[in-house]
KEKOLLO-643020 format. One record per residue (C-alpha): residue number from 1; x, y, z; residue in three letters. Coordinates in nm, 4 decimals, decimal comma, m for minus. Layout:
! KEKOLLO-643020
+-----+----------+----------+----------+------+
! pos !        X !        Y !        Z ! code !
+-----+----------+----------+----------+------+
! NUM !        X !        Y !        Z !  Ala !
...
+-----+----------+----------+----------+------+
//
This chain:
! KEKOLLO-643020
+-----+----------+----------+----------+------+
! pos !        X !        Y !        Z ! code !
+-----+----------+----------+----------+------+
!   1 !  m0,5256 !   0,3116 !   2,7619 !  Unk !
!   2 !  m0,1872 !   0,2103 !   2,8496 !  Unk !
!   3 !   0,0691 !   0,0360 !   2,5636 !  Unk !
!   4 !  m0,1261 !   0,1852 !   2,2818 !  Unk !
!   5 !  m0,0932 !   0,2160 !   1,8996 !  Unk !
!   6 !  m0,3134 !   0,4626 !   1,6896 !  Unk !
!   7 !  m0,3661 !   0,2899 !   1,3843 !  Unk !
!   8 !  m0,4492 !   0,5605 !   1,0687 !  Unk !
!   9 !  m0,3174 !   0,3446 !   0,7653 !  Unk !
!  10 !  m0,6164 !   0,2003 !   0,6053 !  Unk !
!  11 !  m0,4481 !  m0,1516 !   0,5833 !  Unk !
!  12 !  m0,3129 !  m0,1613 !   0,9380 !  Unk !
!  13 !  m0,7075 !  m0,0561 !   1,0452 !  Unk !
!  14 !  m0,8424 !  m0,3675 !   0,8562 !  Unk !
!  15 !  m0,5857 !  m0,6068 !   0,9923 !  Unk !
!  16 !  m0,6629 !  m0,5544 !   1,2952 !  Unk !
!  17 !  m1,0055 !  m0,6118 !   1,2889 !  Unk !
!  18 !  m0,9791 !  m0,8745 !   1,1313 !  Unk !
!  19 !  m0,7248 !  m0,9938 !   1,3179 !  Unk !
!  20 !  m1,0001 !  m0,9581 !   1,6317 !  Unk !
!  21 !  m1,2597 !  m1,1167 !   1,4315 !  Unk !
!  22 !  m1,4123 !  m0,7859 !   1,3839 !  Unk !
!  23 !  m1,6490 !  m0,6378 !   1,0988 !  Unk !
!  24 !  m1,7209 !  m0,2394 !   1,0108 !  Unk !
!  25 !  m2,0543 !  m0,0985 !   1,0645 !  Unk !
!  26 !  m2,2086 !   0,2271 !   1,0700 !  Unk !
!  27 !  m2,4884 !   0,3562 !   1,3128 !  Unk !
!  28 !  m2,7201 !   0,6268 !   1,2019 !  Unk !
!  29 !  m2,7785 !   0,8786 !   1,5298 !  Unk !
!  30 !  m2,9446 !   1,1592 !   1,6112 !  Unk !
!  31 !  m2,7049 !   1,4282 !   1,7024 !  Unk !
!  32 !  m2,8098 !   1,7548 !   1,9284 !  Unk !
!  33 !  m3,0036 !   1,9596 !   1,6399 !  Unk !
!  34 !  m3,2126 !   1,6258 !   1,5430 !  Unk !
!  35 !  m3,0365 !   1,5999 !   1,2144 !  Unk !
!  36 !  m2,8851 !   1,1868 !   1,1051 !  Unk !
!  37 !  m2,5523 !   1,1472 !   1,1553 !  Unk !
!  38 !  m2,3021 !   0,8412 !   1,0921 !  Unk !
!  39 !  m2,1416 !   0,6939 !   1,3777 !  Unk !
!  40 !  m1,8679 !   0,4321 !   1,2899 !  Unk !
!  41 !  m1,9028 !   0,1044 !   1,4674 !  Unk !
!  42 !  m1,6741 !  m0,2301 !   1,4862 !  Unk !
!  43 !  m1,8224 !  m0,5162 !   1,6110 !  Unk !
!  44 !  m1,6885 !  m0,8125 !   1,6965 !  Unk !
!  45 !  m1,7878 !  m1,2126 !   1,7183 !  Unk !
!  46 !  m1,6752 !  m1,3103 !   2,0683 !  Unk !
!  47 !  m1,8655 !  m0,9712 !   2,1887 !  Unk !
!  48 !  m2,1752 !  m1,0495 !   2,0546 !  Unk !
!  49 !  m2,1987 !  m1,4495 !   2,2225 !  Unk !
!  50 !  m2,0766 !  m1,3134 !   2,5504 !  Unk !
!  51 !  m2,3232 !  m1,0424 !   2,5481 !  Unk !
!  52 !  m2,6466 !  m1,0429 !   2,3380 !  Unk !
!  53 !  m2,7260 !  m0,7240 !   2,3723 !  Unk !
!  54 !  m2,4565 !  m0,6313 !   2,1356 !  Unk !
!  55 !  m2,5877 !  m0,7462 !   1,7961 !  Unk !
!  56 !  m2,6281 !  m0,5462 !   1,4948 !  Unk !
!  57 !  m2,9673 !  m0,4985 !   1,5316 !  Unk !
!  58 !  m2,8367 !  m0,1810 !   1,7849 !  Unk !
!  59 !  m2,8664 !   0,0379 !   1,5136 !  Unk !
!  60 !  m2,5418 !  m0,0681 !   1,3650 !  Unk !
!  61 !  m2,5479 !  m0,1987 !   0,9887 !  Unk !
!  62 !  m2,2513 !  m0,4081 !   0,8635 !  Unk !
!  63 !  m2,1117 !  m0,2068 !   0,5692 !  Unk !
!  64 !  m1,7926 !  m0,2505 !   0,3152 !  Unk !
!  65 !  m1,4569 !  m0,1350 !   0,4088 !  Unk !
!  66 !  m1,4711 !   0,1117 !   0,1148 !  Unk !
!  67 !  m1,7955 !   0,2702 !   0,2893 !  Unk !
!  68 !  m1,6764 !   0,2520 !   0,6309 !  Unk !
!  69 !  m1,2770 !   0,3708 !   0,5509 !  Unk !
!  70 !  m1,4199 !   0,6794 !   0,3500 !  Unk !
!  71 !  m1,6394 !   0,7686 !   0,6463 !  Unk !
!  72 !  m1,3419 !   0,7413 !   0,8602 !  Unk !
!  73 !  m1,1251 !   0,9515 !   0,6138 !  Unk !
!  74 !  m1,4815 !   1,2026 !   0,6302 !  Unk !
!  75 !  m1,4981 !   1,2238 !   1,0041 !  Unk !
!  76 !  m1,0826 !   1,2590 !   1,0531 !  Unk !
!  77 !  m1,0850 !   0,9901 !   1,2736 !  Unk !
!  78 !  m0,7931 !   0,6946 !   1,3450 !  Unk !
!  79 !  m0,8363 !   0,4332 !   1,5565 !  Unk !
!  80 !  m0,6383 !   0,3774 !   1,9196 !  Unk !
!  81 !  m0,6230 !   0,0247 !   2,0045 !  Unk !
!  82 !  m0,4555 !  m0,1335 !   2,3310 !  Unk !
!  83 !  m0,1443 !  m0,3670 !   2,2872 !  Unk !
!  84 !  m0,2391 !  m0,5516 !   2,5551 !  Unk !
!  85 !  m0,6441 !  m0,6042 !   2,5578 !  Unk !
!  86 !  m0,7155 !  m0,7088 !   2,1932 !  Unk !
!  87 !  m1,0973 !  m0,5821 !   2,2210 !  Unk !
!  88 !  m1,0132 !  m0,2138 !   2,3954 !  Unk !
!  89 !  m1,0246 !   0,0495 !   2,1038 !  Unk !
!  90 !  m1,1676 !   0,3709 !   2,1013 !  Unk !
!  91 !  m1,1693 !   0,6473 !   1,7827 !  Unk !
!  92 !  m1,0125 !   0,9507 !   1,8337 !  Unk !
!  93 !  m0,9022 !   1,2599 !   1,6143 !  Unk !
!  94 !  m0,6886 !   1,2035 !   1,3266 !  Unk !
!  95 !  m0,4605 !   1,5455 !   1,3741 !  Unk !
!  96 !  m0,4167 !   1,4349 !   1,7224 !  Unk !
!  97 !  m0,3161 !   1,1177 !   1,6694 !  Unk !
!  98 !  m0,0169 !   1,2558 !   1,4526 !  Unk !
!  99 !   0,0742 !   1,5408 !   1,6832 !  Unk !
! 100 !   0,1167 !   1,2367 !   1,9696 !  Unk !
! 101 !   0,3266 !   1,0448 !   1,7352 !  Unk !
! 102 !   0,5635 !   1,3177 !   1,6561 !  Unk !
! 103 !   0,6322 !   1,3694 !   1,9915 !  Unk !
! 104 !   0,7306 !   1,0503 !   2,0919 !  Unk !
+-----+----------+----------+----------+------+
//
């Protein structure tokens, strides 16, 4: 993604997904040994009328910011978000994310 931020402030996180309309969820997978593992998930209200396919019932459950955040904190991920698309995001690893920044 070109023009990008990587968001890892709690409160910068939440504005902008609420700024997109968004809500956190969480997705319970499978991972390769079988065992249930917590996948975080945004999804967002224009997404889900242009495309049905993308509702909550995809495995994704709507959760709290305090649930959601502390998973983030849990899995050392921040979140990478495109200044110019306001839907392309993608998580990606936390230490990264601040090695990048102190480079530029």
């Amino acid at each position: 993604m070109k023009d990008t931020h990587t968001l890892t402030r709690h409160r910068d996180i939440q504005n902008w997904v609420s700024d997109n309309k968004g809500i956190p969820a969480i997705a319970r997978v499978r991972d390769n040994f079988g065992d249930m593992k917590s996948r975080l998930c945004l999804s967002f209200e224009r997404r889900q009328r242009e495309n049905s396919e993308l509702e909550l019932d995809d495995g994704m459950s709507p959760v709290s910011w305090t649930a959601w955040l502390a998973e983030l904190d849990r899995q050392q991920l921040a979140l990478k978000v495109s200044g110019r698309d306001s839907m392309a995001f993608e998580f990606v690893e936390r230490h990264g994310a601040f090695a990048s920044q102190l480079r530029h």
